[in-house]
Structures are given as C-alpha cells and as structure tokens.
VOROSE-629234 format. One record per residue: x, y, z of N, C-alpha, C, O in turn; residue in one letter. Coordinates in steps of 0.001 Angstrom, whole numbers, plus 500000, padded with zeros to 6 digits. Layout:
N
XYZXYZXYZXYZA
...
//
This chain:
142
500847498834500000500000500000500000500892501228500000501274501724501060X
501215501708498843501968503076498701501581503994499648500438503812500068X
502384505237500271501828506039500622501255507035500060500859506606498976X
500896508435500192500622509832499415501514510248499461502236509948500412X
501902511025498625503017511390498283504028512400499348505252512276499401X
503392513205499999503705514073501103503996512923502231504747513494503022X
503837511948502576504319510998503615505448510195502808506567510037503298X
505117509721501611506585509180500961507884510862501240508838510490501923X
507948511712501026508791512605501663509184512799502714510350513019503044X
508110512732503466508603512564505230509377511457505521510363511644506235X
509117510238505081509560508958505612511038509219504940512035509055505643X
511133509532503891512878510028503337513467510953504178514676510798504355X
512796512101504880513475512408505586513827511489507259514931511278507761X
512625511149507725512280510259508387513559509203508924514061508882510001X
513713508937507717514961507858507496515713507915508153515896507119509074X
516610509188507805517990509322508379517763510117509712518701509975510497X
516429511171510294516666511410511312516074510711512553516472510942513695X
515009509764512217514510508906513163514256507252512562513100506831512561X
515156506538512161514849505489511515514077504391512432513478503412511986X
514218504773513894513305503562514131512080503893515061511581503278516003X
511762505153514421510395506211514714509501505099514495509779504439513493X
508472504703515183507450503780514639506170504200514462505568504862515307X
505695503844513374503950504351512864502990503430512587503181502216512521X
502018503965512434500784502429512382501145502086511401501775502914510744X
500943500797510853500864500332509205499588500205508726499489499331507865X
498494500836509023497642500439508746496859499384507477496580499345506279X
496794498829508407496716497232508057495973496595508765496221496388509952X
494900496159508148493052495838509034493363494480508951493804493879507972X
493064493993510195493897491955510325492627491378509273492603490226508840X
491315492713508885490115491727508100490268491400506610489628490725505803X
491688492362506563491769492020505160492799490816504749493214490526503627X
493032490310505800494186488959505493493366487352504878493843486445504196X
492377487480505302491012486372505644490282486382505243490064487594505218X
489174485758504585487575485637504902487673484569506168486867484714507087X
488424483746506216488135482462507390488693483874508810489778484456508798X
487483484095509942487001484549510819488288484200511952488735485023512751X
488827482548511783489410482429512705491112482550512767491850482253513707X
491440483057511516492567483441510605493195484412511458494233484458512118X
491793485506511125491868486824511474491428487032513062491634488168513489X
491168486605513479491325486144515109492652486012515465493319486973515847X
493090484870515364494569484903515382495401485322515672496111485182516668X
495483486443514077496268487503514250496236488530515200497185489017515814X
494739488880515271494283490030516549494985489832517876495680490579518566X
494346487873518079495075487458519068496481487433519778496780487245520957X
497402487740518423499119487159519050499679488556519225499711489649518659X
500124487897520371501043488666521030502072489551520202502310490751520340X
502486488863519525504177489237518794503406490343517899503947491405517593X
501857489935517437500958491238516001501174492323516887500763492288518047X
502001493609516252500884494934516788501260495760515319502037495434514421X
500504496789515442500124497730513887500881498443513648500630499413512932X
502438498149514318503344499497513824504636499007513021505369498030513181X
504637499732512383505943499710511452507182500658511354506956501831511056X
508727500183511620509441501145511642509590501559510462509399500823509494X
510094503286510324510759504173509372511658503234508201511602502987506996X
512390502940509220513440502238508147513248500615507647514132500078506981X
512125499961507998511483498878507710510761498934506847510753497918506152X
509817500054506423509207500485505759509762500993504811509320500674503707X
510725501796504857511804502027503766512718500817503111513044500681501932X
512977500116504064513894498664502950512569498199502559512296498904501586X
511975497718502687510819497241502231510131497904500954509601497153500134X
510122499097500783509709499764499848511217499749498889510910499317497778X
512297499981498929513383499898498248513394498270497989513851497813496941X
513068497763498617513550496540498414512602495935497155513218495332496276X
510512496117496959510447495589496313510045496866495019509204496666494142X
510702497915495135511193498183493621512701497929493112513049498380492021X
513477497288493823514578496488493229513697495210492548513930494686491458X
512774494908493365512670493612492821511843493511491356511992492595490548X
510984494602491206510361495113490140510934495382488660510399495196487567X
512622496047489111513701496527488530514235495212487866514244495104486639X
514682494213488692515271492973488330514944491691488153515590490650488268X
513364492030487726512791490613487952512952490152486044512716489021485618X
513181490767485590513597490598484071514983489599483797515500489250482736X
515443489222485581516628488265485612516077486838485968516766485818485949X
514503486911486353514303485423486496514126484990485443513327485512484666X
514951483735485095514745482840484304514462481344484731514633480437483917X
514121481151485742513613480071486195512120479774486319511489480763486692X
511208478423486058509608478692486177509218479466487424509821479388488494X
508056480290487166507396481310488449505844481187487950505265481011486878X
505476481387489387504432481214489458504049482261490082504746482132491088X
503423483273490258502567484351490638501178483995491813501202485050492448X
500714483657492070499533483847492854498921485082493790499452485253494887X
498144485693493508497387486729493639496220486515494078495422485752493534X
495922487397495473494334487472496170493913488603495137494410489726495054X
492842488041494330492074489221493607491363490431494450491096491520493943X
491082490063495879490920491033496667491585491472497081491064492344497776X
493270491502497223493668491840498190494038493238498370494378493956497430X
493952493721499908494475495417499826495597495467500694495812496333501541X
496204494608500460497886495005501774498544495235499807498206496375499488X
499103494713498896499801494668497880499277495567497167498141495951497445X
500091496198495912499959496934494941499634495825493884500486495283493180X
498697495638493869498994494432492415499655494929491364500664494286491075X
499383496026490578500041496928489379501321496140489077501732495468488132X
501925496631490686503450496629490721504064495309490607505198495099490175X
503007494198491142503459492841491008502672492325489539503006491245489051X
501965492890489099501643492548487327503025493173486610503535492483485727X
503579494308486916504357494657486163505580493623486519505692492834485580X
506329493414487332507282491911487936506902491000486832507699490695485945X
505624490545486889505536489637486392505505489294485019505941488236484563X
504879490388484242505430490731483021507034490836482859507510490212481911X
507488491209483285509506491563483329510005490215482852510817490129481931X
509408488946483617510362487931483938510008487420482452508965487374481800X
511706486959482143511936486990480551511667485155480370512774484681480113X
510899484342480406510996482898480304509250482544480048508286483163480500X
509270481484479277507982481160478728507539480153480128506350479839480074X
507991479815480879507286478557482198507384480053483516508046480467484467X
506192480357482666505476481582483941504132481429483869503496481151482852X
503653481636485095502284481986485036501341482754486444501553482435487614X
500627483469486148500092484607486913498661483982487310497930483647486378X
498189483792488710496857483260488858496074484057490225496282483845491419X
495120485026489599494558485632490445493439485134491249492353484948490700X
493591484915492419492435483968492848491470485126493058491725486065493812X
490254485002492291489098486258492421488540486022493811488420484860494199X
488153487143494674487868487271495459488715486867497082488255486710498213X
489545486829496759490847486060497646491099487353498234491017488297497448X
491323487560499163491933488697500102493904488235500389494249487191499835X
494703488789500970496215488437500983496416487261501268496424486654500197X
496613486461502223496701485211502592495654483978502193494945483130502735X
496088484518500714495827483271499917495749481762499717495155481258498764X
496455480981500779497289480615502051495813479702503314495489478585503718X
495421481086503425494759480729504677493175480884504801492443480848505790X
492791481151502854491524481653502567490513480189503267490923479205503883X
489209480540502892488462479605503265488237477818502491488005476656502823X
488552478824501076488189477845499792489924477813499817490284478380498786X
490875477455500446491863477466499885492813476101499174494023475917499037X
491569475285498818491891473733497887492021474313496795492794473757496014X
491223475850496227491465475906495077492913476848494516493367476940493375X
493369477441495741494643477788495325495470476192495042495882475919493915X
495612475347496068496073474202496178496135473540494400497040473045493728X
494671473852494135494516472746493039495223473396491793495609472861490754X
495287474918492269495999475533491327497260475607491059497533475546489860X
498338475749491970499139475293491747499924473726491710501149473620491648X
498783472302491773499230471539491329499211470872490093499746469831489710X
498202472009489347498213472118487782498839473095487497498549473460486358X
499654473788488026500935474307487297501997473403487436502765473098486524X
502019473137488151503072471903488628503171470649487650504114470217486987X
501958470258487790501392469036486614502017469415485258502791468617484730X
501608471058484428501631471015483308503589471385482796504429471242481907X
503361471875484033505706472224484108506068471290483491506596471372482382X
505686469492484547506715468417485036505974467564483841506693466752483258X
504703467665483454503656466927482343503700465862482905504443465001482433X
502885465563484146503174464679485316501521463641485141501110462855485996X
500867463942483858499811463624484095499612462565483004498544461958482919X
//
C-alpha cells in the first residue's frame, strides 16, 4: 500500500533522522482472511501489533522496487499467485514483475475474490489445486 506522496517525503526524511520512529501500518487483520478464525489469530498474538518502523518500511519499499527493477533476471519457472481482493499489495506493481520475467514457464493466477493470505483463505483447495496444475503442466506429470 503506497503512501501519498507528502508521507513518501517525510519517511525520506524520516529515514535518516529517526529510523526507528514507529507508525501504524495500517493494516486491518480483516483484510488477510475471509476464514474469521485466521483473522482472530492475528488480533490474538502477542508478537501482532500495527506498527511499522521508518526504516522497515523504507527497505521494504526499496527493496520491492529492486525487485520490480530485476525481475527481468528470472529465468527460472514462476508462478505468481494473487488474492484478487487483496488490499495490503499493489497488484500493478506485482503485474508489472511479472510481466519483466523473461521465460515462457510463467504463470500469473489471480484467485478472484481472495483477500492476501491466499494461504489461509476459506476455499483454499482451490489455490492448492491451482498450483498443482501448474506443477502438473511444468513436470507433464499427468
């Protein structure tokens, strides 16, 4: 989730004079889930709380427009999977990645209606089934 542009400036300055200034990330535990007890969980643990440092937030943001930058170096099969709902990611930015990567054994699969933890959705046999027909059609295992 990019910031506005006037907080992407602060956090640059941010950086170097308070790097481990901490701020909310706002980040709603409802958008990780539809399964209720997912997102419980998270509410629940101890180690979760909603803040993010300056400079965490900054490698993190440097980090995945390097990865955006250089993903035109994978040449190995990739697989993409995407919550069609999700609001923690930029999808754009990970469609554009995924376009970059220069090799024909790619493939991009948006699970519609999937929120981030794609992982831990309710229906999540059909991510499962999805990537074992990518898998299948890689290895031609069938």
């Amino acid at each position: 989730m990019p910031p506005p542009a006037w907080q992407k400036k602060l956090l640059g300055m941010l950086e170097t004079l308070a790097p481990s200034l901490t701020l909310n990330n706002n980040i709603d535990a409802a958008w990780l889930s539809h399964d209720q007890k997912v997102v419980q969980a998270y509410r629940d643990d101890p180690l979760v709380h909603p803040k993010i440092s300056v400079s965490l937030f900054q490698g993190m943001a440097k980090g995945g427009q390097r990865c955006l930058e250089e993903s035109n170096t994978i040449v190995k099969p990739t697989l993409f999977v995407i919550g069609g709902d999700d609001k923690i990611i930029d999808y754009d930015a990970v469609h554009a990645a995924f376009e970059n990567i220069q090799n024909d054994q790619k493939k991009e699969i948006v699970l519609t209606g999937d929120y981030h933890e794609v992982h831990n959705e309710l229906n999540k046999q059909k991510l499962f089934d999805a990537i074992w027909e990518w898998v299948n059609d890689l290895f031609q295992l069938s």
